[in-house]
BAZAZA-145601 format. One record per residue (C-alpha): residue number from 1; residue in three letters; x, y, z. Coordinates in Angstrom, 3 decimals. Example, Ala and Ser with C-alpha at 12.3 -4.5 7.8 and 13.67 -1.06 7.14 Angstrom:
2
    i   aa      east     north        up
    1  Ala    12.300    -4.500     7.800
    2  Ser    13.670    -1.060     7.140
***
This chain:
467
    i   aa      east     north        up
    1  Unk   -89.540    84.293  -152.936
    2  Unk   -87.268    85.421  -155.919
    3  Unk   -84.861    82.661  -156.116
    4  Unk   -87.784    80.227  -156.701
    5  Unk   -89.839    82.496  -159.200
    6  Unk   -86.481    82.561  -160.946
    7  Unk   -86.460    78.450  -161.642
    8  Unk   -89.941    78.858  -162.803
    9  Unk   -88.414    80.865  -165.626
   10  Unk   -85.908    79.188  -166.394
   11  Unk   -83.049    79.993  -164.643
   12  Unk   -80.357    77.070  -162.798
   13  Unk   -79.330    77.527  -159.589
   14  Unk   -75.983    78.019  -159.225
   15  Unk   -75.027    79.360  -162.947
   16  Unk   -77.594    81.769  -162.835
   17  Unk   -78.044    82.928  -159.387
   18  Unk   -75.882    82.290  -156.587
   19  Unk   -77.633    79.369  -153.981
   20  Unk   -75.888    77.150  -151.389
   21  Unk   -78.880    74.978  -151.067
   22  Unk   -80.437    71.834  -152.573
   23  Unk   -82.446    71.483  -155.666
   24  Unk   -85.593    70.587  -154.004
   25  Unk   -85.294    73.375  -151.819
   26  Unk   -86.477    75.609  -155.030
   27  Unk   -88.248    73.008  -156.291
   28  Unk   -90.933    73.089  -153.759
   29  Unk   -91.873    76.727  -153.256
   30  Unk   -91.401    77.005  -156.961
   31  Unk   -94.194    74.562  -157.746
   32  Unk   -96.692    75.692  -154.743
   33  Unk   -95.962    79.576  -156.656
   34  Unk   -97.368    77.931  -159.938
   35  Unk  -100.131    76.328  -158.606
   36  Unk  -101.164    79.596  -156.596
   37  Unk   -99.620    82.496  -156.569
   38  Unk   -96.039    84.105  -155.573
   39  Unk   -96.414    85.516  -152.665
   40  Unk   -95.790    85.491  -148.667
   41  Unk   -98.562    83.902  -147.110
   42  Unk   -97.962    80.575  -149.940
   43  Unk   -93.873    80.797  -148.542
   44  Unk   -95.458    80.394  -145.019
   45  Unk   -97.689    77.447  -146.151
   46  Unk   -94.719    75.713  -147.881
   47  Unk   -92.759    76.704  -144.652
   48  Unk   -95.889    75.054  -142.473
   49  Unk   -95.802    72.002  -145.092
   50  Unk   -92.473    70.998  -143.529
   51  Unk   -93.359    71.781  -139.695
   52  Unk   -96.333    69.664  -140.570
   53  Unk   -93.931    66.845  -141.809
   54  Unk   -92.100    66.875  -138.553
   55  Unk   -94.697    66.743  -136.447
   56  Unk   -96.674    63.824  -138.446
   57  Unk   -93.435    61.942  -138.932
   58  Unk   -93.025    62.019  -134.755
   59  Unk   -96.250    60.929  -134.030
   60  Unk   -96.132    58.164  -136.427
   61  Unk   -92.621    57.208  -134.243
   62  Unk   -94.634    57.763  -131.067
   63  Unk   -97.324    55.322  -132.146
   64  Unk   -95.357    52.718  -131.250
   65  Unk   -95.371    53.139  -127.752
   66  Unk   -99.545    54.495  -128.052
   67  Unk  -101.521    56.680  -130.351
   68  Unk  -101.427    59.172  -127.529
   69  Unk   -97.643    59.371  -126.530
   70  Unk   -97.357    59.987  -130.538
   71  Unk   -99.934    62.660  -130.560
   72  Unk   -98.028    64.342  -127.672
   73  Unk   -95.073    64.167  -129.569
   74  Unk   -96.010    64.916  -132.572
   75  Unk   -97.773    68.553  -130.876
   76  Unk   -94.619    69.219  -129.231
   77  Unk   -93.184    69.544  -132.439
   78  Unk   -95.485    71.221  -134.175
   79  Unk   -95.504    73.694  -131.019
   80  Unk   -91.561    74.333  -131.351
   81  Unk   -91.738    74.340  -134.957
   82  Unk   -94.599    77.221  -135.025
   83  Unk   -92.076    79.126  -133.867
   84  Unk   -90.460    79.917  -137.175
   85  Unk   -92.943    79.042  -139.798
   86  Unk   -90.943    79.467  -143.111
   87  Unk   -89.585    77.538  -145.955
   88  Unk   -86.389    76.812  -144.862
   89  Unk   -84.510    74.189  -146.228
   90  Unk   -83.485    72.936  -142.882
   91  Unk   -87.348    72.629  -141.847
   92  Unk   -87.876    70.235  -144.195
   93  Unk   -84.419    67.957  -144.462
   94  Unk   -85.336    67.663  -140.468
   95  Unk   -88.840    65.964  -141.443
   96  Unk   -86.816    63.960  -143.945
   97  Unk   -84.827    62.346  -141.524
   98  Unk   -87.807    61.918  -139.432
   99  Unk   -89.680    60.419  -142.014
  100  Unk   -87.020    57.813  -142.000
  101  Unk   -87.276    56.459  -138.738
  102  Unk   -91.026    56.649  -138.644
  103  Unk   -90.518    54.499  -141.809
  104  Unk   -88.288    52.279  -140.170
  105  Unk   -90.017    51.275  -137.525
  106  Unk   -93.549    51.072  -139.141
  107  Unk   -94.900    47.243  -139.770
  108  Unk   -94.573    47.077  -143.324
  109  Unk   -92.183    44.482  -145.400
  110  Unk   -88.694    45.056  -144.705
  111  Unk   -87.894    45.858  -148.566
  112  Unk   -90.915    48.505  -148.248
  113  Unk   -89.362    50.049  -145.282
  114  Unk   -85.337    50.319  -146.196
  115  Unk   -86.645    51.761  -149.654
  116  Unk   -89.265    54.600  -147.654
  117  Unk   -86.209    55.308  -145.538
  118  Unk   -83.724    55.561  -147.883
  119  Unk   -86.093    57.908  -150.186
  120  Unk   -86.368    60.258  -146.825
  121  Unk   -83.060    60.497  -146.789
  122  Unk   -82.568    61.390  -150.036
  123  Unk   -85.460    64.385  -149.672
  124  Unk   -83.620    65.512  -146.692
  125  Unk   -80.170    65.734  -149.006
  126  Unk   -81.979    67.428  -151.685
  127  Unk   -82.926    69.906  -149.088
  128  Unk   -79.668    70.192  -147.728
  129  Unk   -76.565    69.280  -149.033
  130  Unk   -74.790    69.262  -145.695
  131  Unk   -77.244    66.880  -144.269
  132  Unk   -75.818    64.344  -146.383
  133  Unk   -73.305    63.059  -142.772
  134  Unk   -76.390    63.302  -140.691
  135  Unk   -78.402    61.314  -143.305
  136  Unk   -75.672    58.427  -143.517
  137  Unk   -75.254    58.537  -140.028
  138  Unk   -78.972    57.896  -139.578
  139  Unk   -79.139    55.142  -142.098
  140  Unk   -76.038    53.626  -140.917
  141  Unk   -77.476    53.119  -137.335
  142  Unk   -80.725    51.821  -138.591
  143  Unk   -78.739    49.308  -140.699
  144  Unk   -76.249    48.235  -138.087
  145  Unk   -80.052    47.429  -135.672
  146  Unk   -81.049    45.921  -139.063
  147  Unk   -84.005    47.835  -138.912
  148  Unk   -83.570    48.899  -142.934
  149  Unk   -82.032    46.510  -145.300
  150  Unk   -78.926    47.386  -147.515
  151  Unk   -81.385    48.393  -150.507
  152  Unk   -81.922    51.605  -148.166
  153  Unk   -78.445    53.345  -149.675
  154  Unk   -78.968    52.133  -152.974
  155  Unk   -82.406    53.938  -153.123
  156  Unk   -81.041    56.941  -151.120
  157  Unk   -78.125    56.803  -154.249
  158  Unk   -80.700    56.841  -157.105
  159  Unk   -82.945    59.195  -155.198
  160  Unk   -80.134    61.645  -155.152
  161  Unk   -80.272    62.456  -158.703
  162  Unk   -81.415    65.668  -158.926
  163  Unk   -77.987    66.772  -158.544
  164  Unk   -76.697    65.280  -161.566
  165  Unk   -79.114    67.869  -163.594
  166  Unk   -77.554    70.599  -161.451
  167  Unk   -73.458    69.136  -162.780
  168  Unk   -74.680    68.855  -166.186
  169  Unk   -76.543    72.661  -166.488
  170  Unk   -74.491    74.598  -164.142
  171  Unk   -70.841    72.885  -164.410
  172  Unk   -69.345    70.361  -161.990
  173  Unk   -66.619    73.567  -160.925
  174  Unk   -69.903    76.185  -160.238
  175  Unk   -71.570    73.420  -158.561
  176  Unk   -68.682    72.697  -155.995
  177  Unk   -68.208    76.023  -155.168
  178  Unk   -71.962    76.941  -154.406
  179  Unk   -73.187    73.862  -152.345
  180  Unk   -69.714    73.290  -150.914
  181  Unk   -67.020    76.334  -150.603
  182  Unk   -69.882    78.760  -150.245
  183  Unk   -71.689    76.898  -147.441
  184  Unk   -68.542    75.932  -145.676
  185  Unk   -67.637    79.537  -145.594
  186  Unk   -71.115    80.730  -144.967
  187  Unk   -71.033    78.733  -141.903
  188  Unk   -67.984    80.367  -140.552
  189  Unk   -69.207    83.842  -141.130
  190  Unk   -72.514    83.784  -139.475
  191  Unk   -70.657    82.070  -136.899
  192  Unk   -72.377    82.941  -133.118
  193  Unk   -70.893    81.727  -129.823
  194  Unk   -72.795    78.869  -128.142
  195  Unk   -72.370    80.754  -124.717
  196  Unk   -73.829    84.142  -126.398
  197  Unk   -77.324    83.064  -125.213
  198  Unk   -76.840    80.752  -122.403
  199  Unk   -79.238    82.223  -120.263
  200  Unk   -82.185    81.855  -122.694
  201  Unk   -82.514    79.586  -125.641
  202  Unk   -79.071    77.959  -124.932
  203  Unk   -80.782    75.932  -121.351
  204  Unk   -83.346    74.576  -124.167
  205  Unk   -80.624    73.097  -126.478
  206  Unk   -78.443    71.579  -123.594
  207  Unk   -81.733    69.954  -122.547
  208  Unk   -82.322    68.897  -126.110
  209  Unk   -78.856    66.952  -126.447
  210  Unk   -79.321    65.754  -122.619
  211  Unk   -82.345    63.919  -123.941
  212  Unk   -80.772    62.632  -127.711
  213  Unk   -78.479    61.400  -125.167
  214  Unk   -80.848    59.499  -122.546
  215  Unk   -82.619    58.304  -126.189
  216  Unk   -79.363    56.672  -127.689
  217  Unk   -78.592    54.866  -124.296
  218  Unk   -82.167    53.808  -123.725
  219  Unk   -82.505    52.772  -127.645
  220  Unk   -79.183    50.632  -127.539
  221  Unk   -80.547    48.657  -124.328
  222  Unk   -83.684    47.906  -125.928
  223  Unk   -82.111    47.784  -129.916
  224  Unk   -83.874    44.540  -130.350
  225  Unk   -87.736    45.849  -129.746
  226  Unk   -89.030    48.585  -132.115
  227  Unk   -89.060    51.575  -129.101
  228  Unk   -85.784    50.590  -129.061
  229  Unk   -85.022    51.638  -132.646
  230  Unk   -87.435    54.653  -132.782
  231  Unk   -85.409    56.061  -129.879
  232  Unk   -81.957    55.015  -132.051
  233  Unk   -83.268    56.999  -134.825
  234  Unk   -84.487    59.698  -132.700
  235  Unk   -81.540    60.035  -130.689
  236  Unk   -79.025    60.751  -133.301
  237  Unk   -81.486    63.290  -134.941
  238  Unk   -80.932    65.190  -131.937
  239  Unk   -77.260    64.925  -131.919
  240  Unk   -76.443    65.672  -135.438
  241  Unk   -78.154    68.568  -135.380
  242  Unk   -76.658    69.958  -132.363
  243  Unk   -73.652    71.415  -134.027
  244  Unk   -76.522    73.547  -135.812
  245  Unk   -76.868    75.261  -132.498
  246  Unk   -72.469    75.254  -132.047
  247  Unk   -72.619    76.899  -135.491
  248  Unk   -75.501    79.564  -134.498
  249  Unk   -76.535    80.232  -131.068
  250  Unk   -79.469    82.079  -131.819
  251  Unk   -83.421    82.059  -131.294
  252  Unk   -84.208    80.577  -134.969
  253  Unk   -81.374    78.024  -134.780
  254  Unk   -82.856    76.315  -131.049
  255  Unk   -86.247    76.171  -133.008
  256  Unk   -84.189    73.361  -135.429
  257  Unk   -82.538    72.183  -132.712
  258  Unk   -84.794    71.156  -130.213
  259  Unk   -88.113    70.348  -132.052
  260  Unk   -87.258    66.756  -132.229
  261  Unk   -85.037    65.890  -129.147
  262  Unk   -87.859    68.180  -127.039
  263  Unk   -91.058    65.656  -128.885
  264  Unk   -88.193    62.534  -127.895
  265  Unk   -88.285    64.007  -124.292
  266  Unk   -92.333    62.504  -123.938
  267  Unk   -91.178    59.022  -125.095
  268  Unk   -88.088    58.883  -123.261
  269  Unk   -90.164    59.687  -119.693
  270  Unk   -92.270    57.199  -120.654
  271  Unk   -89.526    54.996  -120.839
  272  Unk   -88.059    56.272  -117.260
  273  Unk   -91.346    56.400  -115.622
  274  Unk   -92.375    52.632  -116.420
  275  Unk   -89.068    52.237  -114.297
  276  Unk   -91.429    52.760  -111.025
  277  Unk   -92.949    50.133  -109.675
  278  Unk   -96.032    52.127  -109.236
  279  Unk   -96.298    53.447  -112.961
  280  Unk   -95.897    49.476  -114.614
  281  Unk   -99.482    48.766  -114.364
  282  Unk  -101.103    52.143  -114.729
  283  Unk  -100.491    53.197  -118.527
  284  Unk  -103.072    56.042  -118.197
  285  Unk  -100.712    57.406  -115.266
  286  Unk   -97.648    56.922  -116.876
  287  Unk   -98.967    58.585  -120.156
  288  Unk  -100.062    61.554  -118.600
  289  Unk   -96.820    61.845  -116.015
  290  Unk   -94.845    61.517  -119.649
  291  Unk   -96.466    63.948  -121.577
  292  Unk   -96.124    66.462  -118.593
  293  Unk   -92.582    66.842  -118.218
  294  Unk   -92.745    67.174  -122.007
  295  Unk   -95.209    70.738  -121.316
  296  Unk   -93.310    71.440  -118.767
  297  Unk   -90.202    72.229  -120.518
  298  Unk   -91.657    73.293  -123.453
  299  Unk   -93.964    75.972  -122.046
  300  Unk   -92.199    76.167  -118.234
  301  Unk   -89.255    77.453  -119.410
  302  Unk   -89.869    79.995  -122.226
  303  Unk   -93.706    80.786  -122.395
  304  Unk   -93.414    84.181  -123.047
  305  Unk   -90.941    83.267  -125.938
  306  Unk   -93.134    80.502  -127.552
  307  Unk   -96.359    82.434  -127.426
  308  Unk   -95.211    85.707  -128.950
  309  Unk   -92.882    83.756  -131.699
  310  Unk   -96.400    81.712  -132.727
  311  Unk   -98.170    84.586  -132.434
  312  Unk   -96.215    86.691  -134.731
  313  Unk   -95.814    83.907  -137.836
  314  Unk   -99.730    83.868  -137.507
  315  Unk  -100.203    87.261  -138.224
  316  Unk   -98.907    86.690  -141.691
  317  Unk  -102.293    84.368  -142.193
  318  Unk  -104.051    87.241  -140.771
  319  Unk  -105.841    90.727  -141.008
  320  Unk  -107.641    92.898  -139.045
  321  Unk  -104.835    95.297  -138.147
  322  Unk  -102.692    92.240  -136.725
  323  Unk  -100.190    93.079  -139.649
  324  Unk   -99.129    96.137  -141.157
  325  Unk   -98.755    95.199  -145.615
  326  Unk   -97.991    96.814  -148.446
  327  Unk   -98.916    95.524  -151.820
  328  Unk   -97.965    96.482  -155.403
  329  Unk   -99.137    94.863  -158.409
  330  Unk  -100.918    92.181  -156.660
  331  Unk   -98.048    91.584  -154.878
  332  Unk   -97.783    91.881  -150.671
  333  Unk   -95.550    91.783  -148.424
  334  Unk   -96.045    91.685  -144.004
  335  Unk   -94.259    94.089  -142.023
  336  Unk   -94.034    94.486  -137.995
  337  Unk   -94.761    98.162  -137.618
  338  Unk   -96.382   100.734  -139.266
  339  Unk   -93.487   102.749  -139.703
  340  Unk   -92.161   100.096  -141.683
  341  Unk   -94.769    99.404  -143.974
  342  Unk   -95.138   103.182  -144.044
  343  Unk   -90.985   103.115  -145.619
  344  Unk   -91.258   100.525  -147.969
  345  Unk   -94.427   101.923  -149.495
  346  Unk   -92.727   105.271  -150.210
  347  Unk   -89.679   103.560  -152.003
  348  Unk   -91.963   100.984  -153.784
  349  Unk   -93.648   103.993  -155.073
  350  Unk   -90.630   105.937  -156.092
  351  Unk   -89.111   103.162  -157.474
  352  Unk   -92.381   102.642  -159.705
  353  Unk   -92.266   106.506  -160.690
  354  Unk   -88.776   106.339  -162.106
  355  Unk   -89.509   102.715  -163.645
  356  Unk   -89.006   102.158  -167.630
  357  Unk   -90.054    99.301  -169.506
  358  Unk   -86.324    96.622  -169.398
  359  Unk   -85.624    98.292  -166.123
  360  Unk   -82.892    96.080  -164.311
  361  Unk   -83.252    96.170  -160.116
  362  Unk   -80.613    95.624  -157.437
  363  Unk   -81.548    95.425  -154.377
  364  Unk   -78.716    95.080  -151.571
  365  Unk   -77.173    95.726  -148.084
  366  Unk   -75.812    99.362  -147.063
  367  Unk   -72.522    97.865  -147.381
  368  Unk   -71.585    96.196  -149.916
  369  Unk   -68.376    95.595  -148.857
  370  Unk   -69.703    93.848  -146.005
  371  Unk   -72.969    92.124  -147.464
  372  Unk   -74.802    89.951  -145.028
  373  Unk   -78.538    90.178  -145.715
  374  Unk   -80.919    91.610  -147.819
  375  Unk   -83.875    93.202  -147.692
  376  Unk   -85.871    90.904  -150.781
  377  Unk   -89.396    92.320  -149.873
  378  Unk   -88.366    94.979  -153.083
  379  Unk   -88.523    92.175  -155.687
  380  Unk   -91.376    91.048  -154.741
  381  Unk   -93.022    94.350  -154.284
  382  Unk   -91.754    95.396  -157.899
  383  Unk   -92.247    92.536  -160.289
  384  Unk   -92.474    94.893  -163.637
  385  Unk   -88.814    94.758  -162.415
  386  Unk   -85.768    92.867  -164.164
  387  Unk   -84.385    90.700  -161.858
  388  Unk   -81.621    88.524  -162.589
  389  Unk   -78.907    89.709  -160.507
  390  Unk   -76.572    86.448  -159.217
  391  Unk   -77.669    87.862  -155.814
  392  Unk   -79.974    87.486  -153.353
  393  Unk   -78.783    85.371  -150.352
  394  Unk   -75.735    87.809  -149.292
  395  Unk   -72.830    86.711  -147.689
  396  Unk   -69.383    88.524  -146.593
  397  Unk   -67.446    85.851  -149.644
  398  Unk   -69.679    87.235  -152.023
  399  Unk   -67.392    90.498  -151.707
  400  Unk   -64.294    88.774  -150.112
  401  Unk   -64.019    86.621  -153.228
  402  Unk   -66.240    87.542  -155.339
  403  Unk   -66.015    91.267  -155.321
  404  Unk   -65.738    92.077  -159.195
  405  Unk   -69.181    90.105  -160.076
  406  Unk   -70.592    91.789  -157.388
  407  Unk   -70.020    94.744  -158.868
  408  Unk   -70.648    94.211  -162.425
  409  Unk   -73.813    92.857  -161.107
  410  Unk   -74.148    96.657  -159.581
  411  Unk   -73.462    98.067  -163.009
  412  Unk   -75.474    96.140  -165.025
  413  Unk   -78.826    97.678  -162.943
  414  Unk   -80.394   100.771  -164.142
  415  Unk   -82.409   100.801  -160.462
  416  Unk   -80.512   100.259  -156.902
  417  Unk   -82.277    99.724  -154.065
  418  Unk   -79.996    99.831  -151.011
  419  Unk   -80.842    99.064  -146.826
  420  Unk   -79.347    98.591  -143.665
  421  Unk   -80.508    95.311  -142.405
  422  Unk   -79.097    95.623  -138.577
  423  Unk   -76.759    93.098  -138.882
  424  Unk   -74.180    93.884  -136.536
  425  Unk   -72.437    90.763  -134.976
  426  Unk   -68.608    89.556  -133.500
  427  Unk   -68.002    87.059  -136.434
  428  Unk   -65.971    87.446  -140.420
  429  Unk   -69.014    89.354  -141.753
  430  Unk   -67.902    92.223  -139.745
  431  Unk   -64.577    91.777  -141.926
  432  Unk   -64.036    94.134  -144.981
  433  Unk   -64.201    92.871  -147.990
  434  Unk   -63.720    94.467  -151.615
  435  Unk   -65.017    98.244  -152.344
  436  Unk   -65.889    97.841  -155.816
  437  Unk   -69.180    97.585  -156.053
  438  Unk   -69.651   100.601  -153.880
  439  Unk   -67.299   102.948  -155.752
  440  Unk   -69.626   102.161  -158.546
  441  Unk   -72.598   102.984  -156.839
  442  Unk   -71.041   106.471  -156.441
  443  Unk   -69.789   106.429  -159.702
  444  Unk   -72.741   105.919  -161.723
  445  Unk   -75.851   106.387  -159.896
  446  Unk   -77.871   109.093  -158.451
  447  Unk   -80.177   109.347  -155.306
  448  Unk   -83.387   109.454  -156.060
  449  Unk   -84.704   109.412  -152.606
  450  Unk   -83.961   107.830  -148.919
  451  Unk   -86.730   106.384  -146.324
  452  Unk   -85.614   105.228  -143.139
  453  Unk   -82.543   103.015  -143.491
  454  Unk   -83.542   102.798  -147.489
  455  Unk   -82.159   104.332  -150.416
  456  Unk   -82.870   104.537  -153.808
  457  Unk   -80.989   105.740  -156.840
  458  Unk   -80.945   105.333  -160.424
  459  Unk   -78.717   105.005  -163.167
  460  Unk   -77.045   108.450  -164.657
  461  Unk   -78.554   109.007  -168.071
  462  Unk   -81.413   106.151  -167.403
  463  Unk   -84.067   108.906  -166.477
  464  Unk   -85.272   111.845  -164.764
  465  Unk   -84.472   111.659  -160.874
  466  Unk   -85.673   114.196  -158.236
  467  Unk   -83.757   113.782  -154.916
***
């Protein structure tokens, strides 16, 4: 929530926080905090916004086989997507690209759809910098079908923009090294084995690319007809953002990977099925025989998964005990457990106790020699707060590399709010980086008080502290 609040003020990504991510990617949240308020349940709606996008963007595709194989795709989608309902960049640059094939094969003038595709494009970019392959990728298959005209790049060009304002406030050097070095190395660090989950989430991304695959080879046979091209486009969505899954073999990461090439799966049995002599006449039949080997994947081979994952992004829309929040100022945040909420409310209380008007917070990992993630719920449970540290999307680099600004960041707070975050995993952010920041933790602050994996200390000379 913090990065975003921070562009409403003012601040530029990049020079004044640290941010790996596209412009629009702020942008977004940043505008839905104006219009309502700052706060988790609005990041959910944003994050629902783009799962919405998807799943509209697919069923427009699917029309053009029938209004009800697009429906079915469309809720497959939305199903997956439930599954991790926040405003992730990646969320959203996945409905861009979508929203370019759907454009691409919809019946309007050619020069309206290259232009509609190449402006998806460029919202998926803005999103993600990284997506920029995938996105030429995409528009280079479309063009080579000549299902977009050439005025598709030059609008995708224009449309990118944006980043010129982000060259011209933050520096061309700082804005190379955040959307480039520091996502490349990112990347690396958060690295997971494919094979780690194999057994689970891993059999839903092999089907996944099995299906981009069966798309691409269907699509080419049948480039000519518009299926043909929706199941182009589709088909290298689902294999460009395989390597997502290659990168990150987790539960989050098959949620990205297999919303789209899972909704292709309902178009591409159609496809098969009308192969069957006995199907070609019966559309009702062949519908319905499409749309369930679509369920059963989906909800055959991880029910227990999809239910509980949907089930626990609703309970941030809801009450009733569901949830366990704490809320400060107006502000709230969701928590799993009780004992959770029951930790954070303590330290959001001691940190308010020991506040003074100008008060600077930092809020960080354990180890800050090893940063990874954060716990951000503190900013937005203590707005009174300063809040411009550089920080708040750790990463090992940040004290690899960056170790000195890391620390002066440390030193410049007269508040430090410090938890363990459970990240414990076989890749570089389990690799030492500099001790500085730390040693001036120890230096020049004192504990104030500790709850749970949480600590809190202040500044010497900033206050009275009672440990």
């Amino acid at each position: 929530l913090q990065a975003p609040m921070r562009v409403l003020d003012g601040a530029v990504p990049g020079r004044d926080f640290d941010y790996f991510y596209g412009p629009l990617s702020l942008l977004i949240p940043a505008g839905a905090y104006r219009i309502a308020s700052p706060s988790l349940v609005v990041e959910r709606a944003v994050g629902a916004g783009y799962v919405a996008l998807v799943g509209v963007g697919l069923y427009l595709v699917g029309r053009r086989w029938s209004w009800l194989v697009g429906l079915a795709m469309g809720l497959v989608a939305v199903l997956i997507g439930a599954l991790s309902i926040t405003a992730l960049p990646i969320m959203g640059a996945i409905g861009g690209l979508v929203a370019a094939v759907a454009a691409a094969v919809s019946g309007r003038p050619p020069r309206t759809r290259a232009a509609a595709a190449g402006l998806a494009c460029a919202f998926a970019i803005l999103l993600r910098p990284d997506f920029m392959i995938w996105a030429v990728v995409l528009l280079g298959a479309l063009t080579l079908v000549r299902a977009v005209r050439p005025v598709a790049w030059i609008v995708a060009a224009v449309g990118l923009s944006p980043y010129l304002w982000l060259v011209i406030t933050a520096g061309w050097s700082t804005t190379w090294h955040n959307l480039v070095t520091d996502a490349l190395h990112v990347a690396s660090e958060r690295h997971l084995p494919w094979h780690a989950d194999l057994g689970g989430t891993g059999i839903l991304a092999i089907i996944g690319a099995l299906t981009a695959l069966g798309a691409l080879v269907l699509g080419i046979g049948r480039r000519r007809e518009v299926t043909g091209v929706a199941l182009i486009g589709l088909g290298v969505i689902g294999f460009c953002l395989v390597p997502e899954y290659l990168q990150r073999a987790d539960g989050v990461h098959v949620v990205y990977v297999t919303m789209v090439p899972l909704a292709t799966l309902v178009a591409v049995a159609y496809e098969l099925i009308g192969t069957v002599a006995w199907f070609r006449g019966r559309l009702g039949w062949r519908q319905a025989a499409a749309i369930g080997v679509a369920a059963l994947v989906v909800l055959g081979l991880r029910p227990k998964f999809v239910a509980r994952s949907t089930l626990r992004d609703a309970r941030t829309f809801a009450r009733g005990g569901l949830v366990y929040d704490v809320t400060n100022r107006g502000r709230t945040w969701y928590f799993r457990s009780a004992d959770e909420a029951r930790r954070h409310a303590q330290l959001v209380r001691a940190a308010e106790r020991i506040a003074r008007p100008g008060d600077v917070l930092f809020v960080g990992p354990t180890a800050l020699d090893r940063p990874t993630y954060t716990d951000g719920s503190f900013y937005t449970l203590l707005p009174d707060y300063d809040q411009r540290t550089h920080y708040y999307d750790f990463h090992p680099r940040i004290a690899q590399v960056d170790g000195h600004r890391l620390a002066a960041d440390v030193a410049a707070a007269d508040v430090v709010i410090l938890c363990d975050v459970g990240f414990d995993e076989d890749n570089l952010s389990a690799r030492p980086g500099s001790d500085e920041a730390e040693k001036v933790v120890a230096a020049r602050f004192t504990l104030v008080t500790r709850a749970g994996d949480c600590r809190l200390y202040r500044s010497e000379g900033s206050g009275d502290v009672t440990s």
